[in-house]
C-alpha angles and dihedrals in degrees: 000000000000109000107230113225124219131215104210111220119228117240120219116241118269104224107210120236094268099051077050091053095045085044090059099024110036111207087237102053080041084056089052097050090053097047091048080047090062096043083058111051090042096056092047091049096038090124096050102032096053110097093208130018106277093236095041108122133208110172089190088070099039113134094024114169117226130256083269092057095049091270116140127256086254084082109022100185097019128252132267138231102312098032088264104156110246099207087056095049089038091057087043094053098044080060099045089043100049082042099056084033091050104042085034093056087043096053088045093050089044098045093054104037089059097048078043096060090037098057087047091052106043096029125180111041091011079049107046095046093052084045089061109041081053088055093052096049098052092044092055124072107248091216094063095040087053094042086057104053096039084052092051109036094036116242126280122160088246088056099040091049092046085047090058089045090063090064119104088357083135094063096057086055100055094049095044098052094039091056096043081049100056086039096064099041076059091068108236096090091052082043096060091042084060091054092061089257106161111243091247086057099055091045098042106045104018117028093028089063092048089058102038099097092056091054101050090049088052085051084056089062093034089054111065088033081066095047091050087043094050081047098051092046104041084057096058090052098243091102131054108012131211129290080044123063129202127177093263086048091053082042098056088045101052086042086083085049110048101113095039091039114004093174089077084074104016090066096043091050106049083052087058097041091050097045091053092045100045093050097046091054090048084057101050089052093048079051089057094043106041096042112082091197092071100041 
């Protein structure tokens, strides 16, 4: 009797359910969503999250050091110049900041897809004109575009927030009339122009869905640009201005007491660093998840 030999096949390795979760959702973009979380719900309960009012002052508690440099919980991350309590305006600025960065992104989306869908649409003359005035804004610094309309019109928080939605508005443009452009060489746009659909329809409802990952990945770079913006600027003066305090305003202010009391700027800073980061990394994962090509 012949022995039968038997190849023994190989069966692939099961991954656990974890090793499945940190696949799709890797701990650091986890970390950043947690942290944007934060940001979030910070900025959303600053009134009520704030221990003391962010302009109340106490001169015999000015200079206080934080809990980390042997300070007391009254004042958990010290206090600054004027005895003004640094957890209260921090809390007060990360509101102030994600509000100008949000509604500044957001004007910025809005403003060029529209000139996007606009050039696609009229062509030539209508083109060539948006063409132009993207060239030109791209071609231009936007610090010293936005220096020199804050010098000359003065500074409000409207303006200063319409001023930051004029950032990176070129770059929604170009996507979005790239990508109109290649929809309706596809055909369905030219499809439902046949059936008597309205061009704010198509664009609206059909061609605007079919972008929309690309732009929300391009908010996740605009973003942080506007918050580093808000924060340079702020710094030099030209951006939020007092009563009201932002984080490149704490930062300005701390920056005439770093080696007395370092924790003015330290605090205000790690705030900015770990925004930005966070939200750049959430945008590198909705690329990779959003993007067939790299799946």
């Amino acid at each position: 009797m012949t022995e039968r030999a038997f190849t023994a096949i190989p069966r692939p390795i099961e991954r656990s359910r974890t090793a499945r979760f940190f696949e799709a959702w890797p701990p650091l973009t986890l970390l950043a969503m947690a942290w944007v979380a934060l940001m979030l719900v910070v900025a959303l309960g600053a009134d009520w999250l704030a221990p003391y009012h962010f302009a109340a002052l106490d001169l015999k508690a000015r200079l206080q050091p934080p809990i980390l440099f042997g300070g007391t919980w009254r004042h958990a991350l010290g206090t600054d110049e004027l005895g003004r309590d640094v957890l209260s305006r921090l809390i007060v600025s990360i509101r102030i900041s994600v509000l100008i960065a949000l509604f500044g992104t957001l004007i910025a989306a809005t403003l060029g897809t529209t000139l996007g869908f606009v050039a696609a649409h009229f062509r030539r003359s209508v083109e060539w004109l948006i063409l132009t005035l993207i060239d030109f804004q791209a071609s231009m610094p936007f610090l010293i575009i936005a220096l020199a309309v804050l010098a000359f019109f003065g500074n409000s928080l409207v303006l200063f927030v319409c001023l930051m939605g004029l950032n990176s508005w070129e770059r929604y443009a170009r996507i979005a009339r790239g990508l109109t452009l290649s929809a309706n060489e596809q055909g369905y746009a030219g499809a439902i122009r046949q059936l008597g659909a309205s061009s704010w329809r198509i664009y609206g409802l059909h061609v605007l869905p079919n972008i929309a990952s690309t732009l929300i990945v391009s908010m996740t770079i605009t973003f942080p640009e506007t918050i580093l913006l808000e924060s340079g600027l702020s710094f030099l003066g030209l951006g939020v201005q007092p009563p009201l305090s932002s984080l490149g305003n704490m930062v300005g202010y701390g920056r005439e007491y770093i080696t007395r009391a370092s924790w003015i700027l330290l605090f205000p800073s790690a705030v900015i660093i770990l925004t930005t980061l966070s939200i750049s990394i959430l945008g590198d994962w909705l690329r990779d998840r959003l993007d067939p090509t790299l799946r």
